[in-house]
TINU-712008 format. One record per residue (C-alpha): residue in three letters; residue number from 0; chain; y, x, z. Coordinates in steps of 0.001 Angstrom, whole numbers, plus 500000, padded with zeros to 6 digits. Each point is the difference from the previous one (the first is absolute). Example, Ala and Ser with C-alpha at 12.3 -4.5 7.8 and 13.67 -1.06 7.14 Angstrom:
// residues 2
NODE rest  nr kette      y      x      z
NODE  ALA   0     A 495500 512300 507800
NODE  SER   1     A 503440 501370 499340
// end
This chain:
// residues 386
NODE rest  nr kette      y      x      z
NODE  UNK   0     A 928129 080814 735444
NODE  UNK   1     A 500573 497855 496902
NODE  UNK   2     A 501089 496914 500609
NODE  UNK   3     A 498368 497155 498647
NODE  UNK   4     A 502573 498408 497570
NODE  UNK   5     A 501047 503732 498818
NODE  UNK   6     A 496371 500304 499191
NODE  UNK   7     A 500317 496646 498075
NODE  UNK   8     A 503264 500284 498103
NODE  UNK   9     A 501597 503594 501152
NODE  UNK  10     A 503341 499845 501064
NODE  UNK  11     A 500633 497103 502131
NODE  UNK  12     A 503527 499799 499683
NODE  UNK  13     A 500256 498594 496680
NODE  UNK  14     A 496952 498308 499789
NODE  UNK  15     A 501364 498079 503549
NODE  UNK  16     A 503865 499633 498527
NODE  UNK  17     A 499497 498836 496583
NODE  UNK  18     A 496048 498815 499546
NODE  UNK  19     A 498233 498665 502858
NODE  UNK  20     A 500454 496344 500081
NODE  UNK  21     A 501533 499788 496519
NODE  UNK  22     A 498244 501524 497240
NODE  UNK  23     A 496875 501476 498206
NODE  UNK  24     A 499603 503928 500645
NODE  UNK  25     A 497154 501900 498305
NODE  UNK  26     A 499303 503342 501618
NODE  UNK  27     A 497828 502493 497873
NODE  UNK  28     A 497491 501972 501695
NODE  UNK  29     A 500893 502947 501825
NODE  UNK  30     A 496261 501077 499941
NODE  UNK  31     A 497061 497683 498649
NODE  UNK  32     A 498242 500322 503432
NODE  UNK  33     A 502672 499273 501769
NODE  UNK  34     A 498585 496950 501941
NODE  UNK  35     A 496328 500900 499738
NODE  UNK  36     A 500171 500899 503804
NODE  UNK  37     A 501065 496224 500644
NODE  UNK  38     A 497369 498348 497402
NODE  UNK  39     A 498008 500830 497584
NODE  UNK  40     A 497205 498718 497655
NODE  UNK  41     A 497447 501712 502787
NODE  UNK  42     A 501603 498388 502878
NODE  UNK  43     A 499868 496414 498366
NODE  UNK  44     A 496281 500609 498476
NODE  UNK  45     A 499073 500964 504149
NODE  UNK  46     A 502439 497197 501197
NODE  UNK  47     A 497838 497339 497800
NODE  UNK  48     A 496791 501418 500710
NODE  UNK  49     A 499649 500996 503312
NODE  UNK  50     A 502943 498566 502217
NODE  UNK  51     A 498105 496220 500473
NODE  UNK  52     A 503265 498186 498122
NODE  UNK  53     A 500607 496521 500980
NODE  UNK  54     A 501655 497429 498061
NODE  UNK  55     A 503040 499301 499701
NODE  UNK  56     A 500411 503838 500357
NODE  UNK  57     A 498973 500489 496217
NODE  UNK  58     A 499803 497612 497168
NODE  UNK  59     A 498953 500757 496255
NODE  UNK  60     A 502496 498371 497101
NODE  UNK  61     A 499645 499702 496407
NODE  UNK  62     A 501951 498582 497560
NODE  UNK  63     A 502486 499276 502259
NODE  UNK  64     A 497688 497827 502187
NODE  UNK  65     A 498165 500869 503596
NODE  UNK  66     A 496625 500081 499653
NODE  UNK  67     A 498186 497542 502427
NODE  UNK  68     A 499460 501254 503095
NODE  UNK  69     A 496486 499236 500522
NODE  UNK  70     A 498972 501912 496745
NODE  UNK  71     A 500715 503466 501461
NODE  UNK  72     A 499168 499180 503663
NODE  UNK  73     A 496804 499869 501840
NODE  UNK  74     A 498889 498556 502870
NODE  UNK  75     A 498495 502015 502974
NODE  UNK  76     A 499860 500449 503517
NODE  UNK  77     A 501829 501991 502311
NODE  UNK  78     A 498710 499818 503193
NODE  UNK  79     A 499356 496638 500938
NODE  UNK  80     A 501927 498471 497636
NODE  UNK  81     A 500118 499121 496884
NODE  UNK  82     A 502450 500207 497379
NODE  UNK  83     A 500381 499688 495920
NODE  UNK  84     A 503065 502081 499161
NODE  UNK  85     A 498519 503387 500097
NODE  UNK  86     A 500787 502291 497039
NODE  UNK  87     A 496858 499607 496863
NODE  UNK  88     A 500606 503648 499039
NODE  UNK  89     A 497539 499311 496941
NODE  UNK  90     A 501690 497057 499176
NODE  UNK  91     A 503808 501724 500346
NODE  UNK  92     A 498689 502634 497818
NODE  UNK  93     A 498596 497747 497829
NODE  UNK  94     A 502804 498202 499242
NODE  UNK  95     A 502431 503039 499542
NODE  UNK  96     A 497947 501119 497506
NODE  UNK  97     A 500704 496359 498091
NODE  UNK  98     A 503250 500480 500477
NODE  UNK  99     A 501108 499449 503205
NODE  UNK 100     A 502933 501358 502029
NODE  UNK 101     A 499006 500881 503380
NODE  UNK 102     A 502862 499099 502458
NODE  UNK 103     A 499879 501093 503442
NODE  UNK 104     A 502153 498139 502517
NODE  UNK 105     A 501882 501560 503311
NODE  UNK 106     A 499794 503595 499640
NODE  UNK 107     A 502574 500413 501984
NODE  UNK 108     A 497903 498756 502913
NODE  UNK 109     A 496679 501729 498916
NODE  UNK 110     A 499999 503054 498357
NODE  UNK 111     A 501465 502823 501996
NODE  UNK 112     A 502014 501777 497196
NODE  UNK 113     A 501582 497337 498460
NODE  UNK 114     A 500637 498621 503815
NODE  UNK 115     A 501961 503265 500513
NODE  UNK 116     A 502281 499776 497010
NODE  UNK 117     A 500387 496611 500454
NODE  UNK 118     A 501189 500642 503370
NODE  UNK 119     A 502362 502626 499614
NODE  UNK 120     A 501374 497774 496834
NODE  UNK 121     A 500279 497234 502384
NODE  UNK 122     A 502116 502164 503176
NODE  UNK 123     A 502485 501090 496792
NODE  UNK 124     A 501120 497114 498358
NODE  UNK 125     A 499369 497551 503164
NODE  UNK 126     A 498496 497666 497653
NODE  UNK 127     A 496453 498650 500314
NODE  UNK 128     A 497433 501844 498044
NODE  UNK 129     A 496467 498988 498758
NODE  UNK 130     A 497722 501988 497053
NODE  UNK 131     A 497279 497948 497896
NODE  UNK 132     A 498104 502320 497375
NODE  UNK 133     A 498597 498961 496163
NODE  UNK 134     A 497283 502048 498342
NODE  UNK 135     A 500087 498736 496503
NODE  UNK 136     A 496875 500737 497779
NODE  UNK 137     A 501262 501148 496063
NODE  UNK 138     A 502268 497362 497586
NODE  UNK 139     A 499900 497681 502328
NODE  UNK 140     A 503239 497621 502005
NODE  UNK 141     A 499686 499139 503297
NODE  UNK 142     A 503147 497843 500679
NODE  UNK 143     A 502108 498028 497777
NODE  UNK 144     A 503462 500562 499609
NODE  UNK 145     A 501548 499110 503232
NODE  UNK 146     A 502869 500543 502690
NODE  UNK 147     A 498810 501103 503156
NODE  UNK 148     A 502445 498759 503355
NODE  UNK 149     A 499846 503347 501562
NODE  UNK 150     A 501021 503464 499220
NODE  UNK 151     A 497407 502133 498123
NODE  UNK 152     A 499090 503480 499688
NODE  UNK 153     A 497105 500642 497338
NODE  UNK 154     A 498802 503229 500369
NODE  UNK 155     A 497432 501227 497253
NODE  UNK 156     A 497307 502153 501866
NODE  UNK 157     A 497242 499738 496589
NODE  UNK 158     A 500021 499560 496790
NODE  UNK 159     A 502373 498496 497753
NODE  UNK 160     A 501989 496680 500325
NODE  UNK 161     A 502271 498031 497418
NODE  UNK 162     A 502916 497820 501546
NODE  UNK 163     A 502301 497689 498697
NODE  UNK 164     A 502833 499722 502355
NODE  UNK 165     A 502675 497297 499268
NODE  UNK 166     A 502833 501237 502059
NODE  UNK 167     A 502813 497424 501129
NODE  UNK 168     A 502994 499469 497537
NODE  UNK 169     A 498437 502182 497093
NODE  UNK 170     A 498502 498749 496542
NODE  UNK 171     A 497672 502309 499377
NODE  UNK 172     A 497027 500344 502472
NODE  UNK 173     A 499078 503509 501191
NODE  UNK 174     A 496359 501176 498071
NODE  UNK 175     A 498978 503139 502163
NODE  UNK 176     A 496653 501720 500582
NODE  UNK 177     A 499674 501435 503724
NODE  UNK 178     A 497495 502995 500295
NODE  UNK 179     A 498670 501643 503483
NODE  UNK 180     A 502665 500703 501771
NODE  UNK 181     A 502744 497606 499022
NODE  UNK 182     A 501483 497644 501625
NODE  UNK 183     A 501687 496508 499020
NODE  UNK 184     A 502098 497914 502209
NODE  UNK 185     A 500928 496580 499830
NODE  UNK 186     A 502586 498124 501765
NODE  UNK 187     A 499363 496238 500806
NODE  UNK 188     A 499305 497541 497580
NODE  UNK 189     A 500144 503001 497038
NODE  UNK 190     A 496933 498174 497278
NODE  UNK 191     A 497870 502310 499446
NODE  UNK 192     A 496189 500414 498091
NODE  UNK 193     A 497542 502927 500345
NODE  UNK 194     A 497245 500930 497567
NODE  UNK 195     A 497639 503070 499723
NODE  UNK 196     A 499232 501774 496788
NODE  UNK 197     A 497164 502018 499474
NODE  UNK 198     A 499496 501499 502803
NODE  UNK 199     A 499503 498068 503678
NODE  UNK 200     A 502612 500302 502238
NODE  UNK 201     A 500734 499583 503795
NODE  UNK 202     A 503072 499092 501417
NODE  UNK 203     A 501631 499444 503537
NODE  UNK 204     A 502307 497236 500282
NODE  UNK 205     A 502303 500034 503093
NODE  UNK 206     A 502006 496821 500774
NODE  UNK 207     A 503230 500279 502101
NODE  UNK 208     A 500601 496705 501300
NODE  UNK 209     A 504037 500253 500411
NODE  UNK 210     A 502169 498852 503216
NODE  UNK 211     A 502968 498103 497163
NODE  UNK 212     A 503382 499080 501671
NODE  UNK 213     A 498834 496257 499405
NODE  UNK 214     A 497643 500691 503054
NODE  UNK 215     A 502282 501188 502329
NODE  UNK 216     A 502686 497257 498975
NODE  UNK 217     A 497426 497420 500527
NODE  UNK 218     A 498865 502203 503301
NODE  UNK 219     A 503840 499478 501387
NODE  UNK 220     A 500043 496202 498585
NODE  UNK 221     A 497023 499081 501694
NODE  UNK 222     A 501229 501671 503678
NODE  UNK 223     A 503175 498115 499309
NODE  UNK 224     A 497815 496875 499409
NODE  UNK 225     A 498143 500634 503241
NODE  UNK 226     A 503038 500359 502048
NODE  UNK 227     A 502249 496928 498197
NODE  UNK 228     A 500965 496702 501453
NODE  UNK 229     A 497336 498002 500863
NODE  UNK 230     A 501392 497470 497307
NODE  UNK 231     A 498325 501550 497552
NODE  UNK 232     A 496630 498821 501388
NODE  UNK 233     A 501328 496594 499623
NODE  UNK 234     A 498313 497347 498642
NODE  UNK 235     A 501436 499097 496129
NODE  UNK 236     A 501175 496559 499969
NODE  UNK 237     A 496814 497487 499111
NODE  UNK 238     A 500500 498896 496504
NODE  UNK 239     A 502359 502939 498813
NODE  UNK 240     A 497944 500586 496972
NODE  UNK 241     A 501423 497109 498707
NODE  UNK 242     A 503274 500728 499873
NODE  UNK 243     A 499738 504192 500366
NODE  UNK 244     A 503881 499842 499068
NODE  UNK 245     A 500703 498487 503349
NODE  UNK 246     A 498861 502378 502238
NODE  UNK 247     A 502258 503157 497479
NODE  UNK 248     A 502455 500692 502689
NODE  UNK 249     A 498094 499931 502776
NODE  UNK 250     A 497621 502344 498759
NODE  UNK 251     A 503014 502149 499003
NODE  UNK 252     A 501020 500178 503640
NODE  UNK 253     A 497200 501610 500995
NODE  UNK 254     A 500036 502018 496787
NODE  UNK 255     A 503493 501301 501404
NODE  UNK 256     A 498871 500691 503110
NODE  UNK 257     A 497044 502165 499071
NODE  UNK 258     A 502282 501310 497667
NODE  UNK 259     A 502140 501044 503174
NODE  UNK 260     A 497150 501562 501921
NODE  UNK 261     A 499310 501698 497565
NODE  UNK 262     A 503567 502106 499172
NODE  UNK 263     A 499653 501071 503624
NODE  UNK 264     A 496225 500889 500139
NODE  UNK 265     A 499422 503185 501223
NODE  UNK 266     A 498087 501946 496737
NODE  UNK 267     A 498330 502980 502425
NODE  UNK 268     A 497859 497299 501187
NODE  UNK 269     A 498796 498947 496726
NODE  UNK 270     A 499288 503293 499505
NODE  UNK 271     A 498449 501322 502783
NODE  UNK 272     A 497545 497185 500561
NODE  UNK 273     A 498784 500523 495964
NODE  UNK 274     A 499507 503887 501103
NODE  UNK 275     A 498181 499105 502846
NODE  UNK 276     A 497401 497811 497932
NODE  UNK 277     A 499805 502652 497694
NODE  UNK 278     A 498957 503051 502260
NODE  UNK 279     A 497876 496694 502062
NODE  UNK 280     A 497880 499320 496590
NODE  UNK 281     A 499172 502763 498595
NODE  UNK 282     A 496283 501344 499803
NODE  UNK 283     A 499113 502526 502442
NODE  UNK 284     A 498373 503044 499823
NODE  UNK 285     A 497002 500478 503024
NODE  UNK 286     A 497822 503084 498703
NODE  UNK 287     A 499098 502124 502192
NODE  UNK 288     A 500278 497572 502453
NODE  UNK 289     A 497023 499910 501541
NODE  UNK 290     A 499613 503669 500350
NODE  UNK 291     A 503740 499799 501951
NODE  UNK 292     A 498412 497245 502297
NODE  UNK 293     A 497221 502160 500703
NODE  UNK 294     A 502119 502612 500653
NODE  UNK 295     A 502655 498637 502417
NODE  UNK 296     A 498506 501271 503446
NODE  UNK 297     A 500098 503697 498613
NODE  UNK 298     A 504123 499800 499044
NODE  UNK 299     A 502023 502096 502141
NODE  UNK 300     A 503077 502237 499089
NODE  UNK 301     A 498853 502254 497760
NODE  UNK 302     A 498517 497215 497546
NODE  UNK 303     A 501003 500403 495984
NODE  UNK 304     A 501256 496261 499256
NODE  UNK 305     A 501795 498879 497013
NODE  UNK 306     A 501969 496870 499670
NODE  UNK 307     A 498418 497800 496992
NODE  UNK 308     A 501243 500809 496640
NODE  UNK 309     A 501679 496951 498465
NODE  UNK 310     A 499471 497881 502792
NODE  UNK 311     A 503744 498585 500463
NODE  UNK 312     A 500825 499175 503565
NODE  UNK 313     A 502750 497372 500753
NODE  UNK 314     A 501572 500257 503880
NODE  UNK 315     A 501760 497335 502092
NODE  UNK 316     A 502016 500637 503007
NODE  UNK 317     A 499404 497152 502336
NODE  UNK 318     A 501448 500554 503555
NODE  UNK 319     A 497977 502065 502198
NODE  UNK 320     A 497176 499945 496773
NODE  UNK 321     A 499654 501410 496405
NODE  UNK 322     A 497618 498296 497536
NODE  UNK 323     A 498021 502132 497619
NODE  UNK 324     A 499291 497698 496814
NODE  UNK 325     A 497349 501321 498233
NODE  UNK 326     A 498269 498878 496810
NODE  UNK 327     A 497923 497631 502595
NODE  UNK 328     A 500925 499697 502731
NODE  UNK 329     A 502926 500719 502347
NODE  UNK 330     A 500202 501931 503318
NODE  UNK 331     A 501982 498988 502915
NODE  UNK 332     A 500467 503202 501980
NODE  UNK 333     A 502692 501245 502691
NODE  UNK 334     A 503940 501007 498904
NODE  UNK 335     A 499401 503992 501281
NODE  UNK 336     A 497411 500429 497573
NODE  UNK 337     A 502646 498898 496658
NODE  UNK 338     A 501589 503690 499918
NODE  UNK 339     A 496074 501371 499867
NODE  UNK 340     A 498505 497779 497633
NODE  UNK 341     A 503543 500676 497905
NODE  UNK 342     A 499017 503593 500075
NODE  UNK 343     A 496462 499519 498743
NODE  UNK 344     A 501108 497820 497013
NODE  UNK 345     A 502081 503081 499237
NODE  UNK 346     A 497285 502512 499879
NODE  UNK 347     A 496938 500589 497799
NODE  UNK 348     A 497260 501407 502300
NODE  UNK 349     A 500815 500960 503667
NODE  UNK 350     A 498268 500707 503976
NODE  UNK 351     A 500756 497705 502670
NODE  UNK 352     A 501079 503028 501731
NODE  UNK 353     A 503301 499773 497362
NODE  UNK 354     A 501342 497097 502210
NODE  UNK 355     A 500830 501620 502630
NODE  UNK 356     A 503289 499112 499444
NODE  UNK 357     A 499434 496753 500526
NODE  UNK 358     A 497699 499296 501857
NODE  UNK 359     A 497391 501529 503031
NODE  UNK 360     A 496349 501014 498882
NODE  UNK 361     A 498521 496646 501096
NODE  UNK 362     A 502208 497824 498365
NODE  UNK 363     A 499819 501569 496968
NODE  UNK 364     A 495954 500126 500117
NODE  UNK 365     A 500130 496741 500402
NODE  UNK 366     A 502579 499003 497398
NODE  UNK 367     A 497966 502105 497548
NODE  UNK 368     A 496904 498486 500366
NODE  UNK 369     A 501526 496718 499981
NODE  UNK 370     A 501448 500648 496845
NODE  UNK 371     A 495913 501612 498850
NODE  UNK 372     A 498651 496813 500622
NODE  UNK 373     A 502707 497633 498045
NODE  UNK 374     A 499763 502007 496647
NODE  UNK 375     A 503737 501557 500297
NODE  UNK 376     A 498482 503627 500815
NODE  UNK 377     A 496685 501698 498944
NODE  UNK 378     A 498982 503359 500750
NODE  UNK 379     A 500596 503001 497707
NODE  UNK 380     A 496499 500932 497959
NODE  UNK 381     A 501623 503045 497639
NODE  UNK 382     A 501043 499307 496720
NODE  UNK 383     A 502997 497461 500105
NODE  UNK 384     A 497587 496944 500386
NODE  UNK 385     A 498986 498297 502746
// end
């Protein structure tokens, strides 16, 4: 299988060595409908229309400005209850058609295919991933030259779009057009513009919000912090504003001694506790889970389960316990079972009946559908997919 970043810029390698997280790459299209599996100008048209968008989940912009909420919302009831943020499809398409760029918000959380790439994307790099998408109606701008804080993929899935890029340290700005297909990335704080020409044009844009080394030195300096001398949570002399200049070498003392804990920190804990609240945060990936809960009285040892695709697992050895951390949660479970759980993570789609290795046919039945009902396993439909 493809992976995800090879399907975004090929060859990993020397996108990963000598671009990601320093400068502009544009990738021409391998095939024009490359990404039309992932979105395309029918998904968003059935996405708008028929999916019941709430705000802030979409928002319209032209000339560089949001549109006001209220003037492409409606209010309605579900249920019970009111509410006033419900997608005005006749208003949305009204506006596009002065205009407007569409912009819909957290793909990444709603919209299966883009979830799926976003995921995979994410379990590469080990970076946090999210996906916004702008449908752009003909000669018009949606945003103004700016510098996003995140890491961005553009990928062109319709039409035709004209960039000016800016990239750090050069004089002359970047003037490309991206057709269906291509793909532009952008590290941090790269300006940037995007205009269509005569033709509309859909785009996905997928932010990687990077882990920088800043993080995990300010990770280690605030564990250090925790752990100093509990004259640090001194009071500062009454009236040392005054005469700041007074008070220099005292606060150099406990400059020095931070300084100290800190050349003898240990850097594995740093790092291990920023891995941990990455594989903890990320968003996680349920379908088919109610069919799997329904399911869970009829699993014996000759069920087809598959381990989640992309789901990242993070284990802790703790005494006579292992801790599972899932994207949500985290599961406390007995030491034997660490060597069985080790040897699902390793497979793809297995029976229960393949632990017997490790443990007897009860245990594992029970492990199995333990691991059903917290999201780590789902059973095997055909076709790679859960």
């Amino acid at each position: 299988m493809t992976s995800a970043l090879t399907r975004l810029v090929g060859e990993p390698g020397p996108f990963l060595d000598a671009v990601f997280g320093q400068v502009p790459l544009h990738v021409p299209a391998g095939a024009p409908d490359a990404f039309d599996d992932v979105l395309s100008l029918d998904h968003v048209d059935d996405i708008v229309a028929t999916s019941g968008l709430r705000a802030p989940s979409f928002r319209l912009v032209k000339d560089g400005a949001t549109l006001s909420r209220s003037a492409v919302t409606r209010r309605v009831r579900i249920g019970s209850r009111p509410v006033d943020d419900l997608v005005d499809v006749a208003a949305v398409h009204a506006a596009f058609a002065d205009g407007a760029s569409i912009v819909l918000q957290g793909l990444h959380r709603s919209w299966r295919p883009v979830a799926e790439l976003c995921r995979a994307l994410e379990v590469e790099l080990t970076h946090p991933v999210q996906a916004n998408a702008y449908l752009t109606p003909p000669v018009a701008q949606g945003l103004h030259l700016h510098a996003d804080p995140h890491d961005v993929f553009a990928v062109q899935t319709h039409g035709i779009k004209r960039w000016v890029v800016h990239p750090p340290g050069e004089e002359e700005p970047w003037d490309l057009e991206l057709k269906p297909g291509d793909v532009l990335y952008l590290p941090a704080g790269t300006r940037h513009a995007a205009q269509t020409v005569e033709l509309p044009s859909l785009h996905l844009t997928i932010g990687v919000r990077t882990t920088r080394w800043s993080h995990l030195v300010r990770r280690a300096f605030d564990a250090v912090l925790a752990e100093a001398d509990a004259d640090l949570d001194a009071t500062v002399p009454a009236g040392w504003a005054d005469a700041p200049d007074a008070h220099r070498d005292a606060l150099a003392r406990h400059l020095e001694a931070v300084a100290s804990a800190l050349r003898v920190a240990d850097p594995a804990r740093a790092l291990s506790g920023a891995a941990q609240g990455f594989w903890s945060d990320r968003v996680p990936d349920r379908s088919g889970g109610l069919s799997d809960l329904l399911a869970l009285d009829t699993v014996d040892d000759a069920t087809e389960l598959r381990r989640r695709p992309h789901l990242g697992v993070w284990l802790e050895r703790d005494g006579d316990h292992v801790e599972v951390v899932l994207p949500d949660r985290r599961l406390r479970l007995p030491a034997p079972v660490g060597p069985a759980i080790e040897w699902i993570l390793a497979a793809d789609r297995f029976r229960p009946a393949d632990l017997d290795d490790h443990l007897d046919e009860p245990s594992r039945l029970v492990l199995c559908r333990r691991l059903l009902r917290e999201g780590l396993l789902t059973g095997y439909r055909g076709g790679g997919r859960a």
